[in-house]
Steps between C-alpha positions, in 0.01 A plus 500: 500500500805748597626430137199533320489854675814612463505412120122683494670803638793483279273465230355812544787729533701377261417501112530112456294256324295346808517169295869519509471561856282191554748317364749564728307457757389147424876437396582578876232316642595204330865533546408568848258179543754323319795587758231462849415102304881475444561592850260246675624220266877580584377526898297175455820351335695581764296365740470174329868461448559590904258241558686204299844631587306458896400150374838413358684614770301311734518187306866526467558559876263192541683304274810644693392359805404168351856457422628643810329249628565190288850572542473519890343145451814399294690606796331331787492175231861506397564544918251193569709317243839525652349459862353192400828407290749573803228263700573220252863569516481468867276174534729343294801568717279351776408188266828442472622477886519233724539726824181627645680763679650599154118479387418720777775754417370501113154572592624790742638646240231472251297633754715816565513605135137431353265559846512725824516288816645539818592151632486151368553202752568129400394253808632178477265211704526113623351309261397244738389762784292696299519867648812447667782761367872322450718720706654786320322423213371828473587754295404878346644743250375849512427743140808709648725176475499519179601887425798536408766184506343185556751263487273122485849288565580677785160451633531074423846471624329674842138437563504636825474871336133411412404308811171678558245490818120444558240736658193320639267635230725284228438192741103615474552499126679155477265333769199638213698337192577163694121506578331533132868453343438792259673828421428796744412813239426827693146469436525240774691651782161685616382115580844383676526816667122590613532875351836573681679759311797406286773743459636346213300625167435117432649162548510202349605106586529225279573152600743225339353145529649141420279203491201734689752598771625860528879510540539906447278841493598819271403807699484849297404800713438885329369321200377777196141415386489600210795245382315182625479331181852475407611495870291183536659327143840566699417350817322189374838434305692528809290322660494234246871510491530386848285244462693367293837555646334330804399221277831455363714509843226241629597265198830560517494400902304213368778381263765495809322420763389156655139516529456294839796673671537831355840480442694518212572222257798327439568633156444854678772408722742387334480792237517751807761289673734538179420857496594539882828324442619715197450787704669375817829390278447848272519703821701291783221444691456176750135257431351306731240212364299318757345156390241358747305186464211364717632147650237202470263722323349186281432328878277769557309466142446119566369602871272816444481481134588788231275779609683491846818469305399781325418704778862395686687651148276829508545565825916401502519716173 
């Protein structure tokens, strides 16, 4: 309207052909039009472009994050790996002993680089009295053992470094596993305990059996949670390692030993006789070999008979 007016007053002072004048006018109005519809197309442009640069960039810091993530994965996967491939390592080492102590020492260390514990105990028992503990057959290796220089020959030339004790709530906990002989897991410890308070964060036992008698218990204390699964692969293989040990000392014992008497056999004897003697002529020492026999012992066979007989030789051996 304010263009239309001002070219209606221009129009009348000025001599100019009011056609002409029209013409400009709806030139300008057009160009004008032209640069407002220009204007809002540019503006709605830009807002479109703002909006899929605001959709790309999302979708690329999404996609970011996806790989941040996947690649966090790779990381906690590659570190499962060589966990579970320094396990192996180690539970081979123990496969291949013959010394539970050694055994003992392997786990240990397995323990010290792969878990967070604070002690591990290995009880040794009587076989024949179950619950009974062999003297000094107790022993325990703390987490800070094993910082630093942890020399294991040292430790199997003198056992006594180890020797461990026993608090009454480990004789609660063996007393439970000679009882239902199961593992103790620190679910249970509410039930042995009746709701006392434990101060360590968890504890677990884990008995060794041969022929459905326990000879040994495994005793972890400050056990992580969260690392139960692999934690329990390791122990069962300990475990399992002793068992066999324990098997294979029994049929060695079996191989040298006289099964009425106990003692050992005469090829035993003679092999550790020979042995004795090198060592007494390789180092100047002086041997002593006492022979004894049992006089008229066939008078008492034909008398009492062979189960007295036997009895006489058990009780003389």
């Amino acid at each position: 309207a304010s263009i239309f007016a001002l070219a209606a007053y221009l129009a009348a002072k000025t001599p100019i052909d009011p056609f002409a004048w029209m013409t400009y006018v709806l030139s300008s109005v057009l160009v004008f039009y032209g640069a407002y519809q220009f204007r809002q197309w540019v503006f709605a442009r830009t807002v479109i472009v703002e909006e899929e640069i605001g959709l790309a960039s999302r979708e690329f810091g999404r996609v970011q994050q996806i790989l941040s993530d996947r690649s966090l994965e790779a990381e906690v996967l590659e570190k499962r790996a060589a966990e579970i491939s320094g396990l192996y390592d180690k539970i081979k080492e123990m496969s291949r002993s013959l010394d539970p102590m050694e055994a003992f020492l392997i786990f240990g260390e397995a323990l010290a680089e792969y878990f967070e514990f604070q002690t591990i105990k290995l009880v040794l028992f009587d076989e024949e009295n179950q619950g009974m503990i062999l003297s000094e057959e107790v022993y325990e290796l703390t987490s800070s053992d094993f910082r630093g220089l942890f020399d294991r020959k040292q430790i199997l030339k003198n056992r006594e470094k180890i020797r461990g004790t026993l608090f009454p709530g480990d004789t609660k906990i063996f007393n439970h596993i000679f009882k239902t002989q199961r593992s103790v897991q620190p679910e249970d410890l509410k039930e042995i305990f009746q709701a006392q308070r434990m101060q360590d964060k968890a504890v677990a036992a884990y008995p060794m059996l041969v022929h459905k008698k326990i000879f040994g218990i495994v005793m972890l204390t400050g056990l992580r949670i969260d690392a139960q699964r692999l934690l329990r692969i390791l122990i069962e293989r300990f475990v399992s390692e002793m068992e066999r040990v324990r098997l294979y000392e029994r049929v060695e014992t079996l191989a040298i030993t006289d099964g009425l008497t106990g003692m050992y056999v005469r090829r035993h004897l003679l092999d550790r006789l020979t042995g004795e003697l090198d060592r007494s002529k390789r180092f100047g020492n002086k041997l002593s070999f006492l022979m004894i026999d049992i006089d008229h012992f066939k008078r008492i066979n034909d008398n009492y008979g062979h189960l007295v007989g036997d009895a006489v030789l058990k009780q003389v051996a």
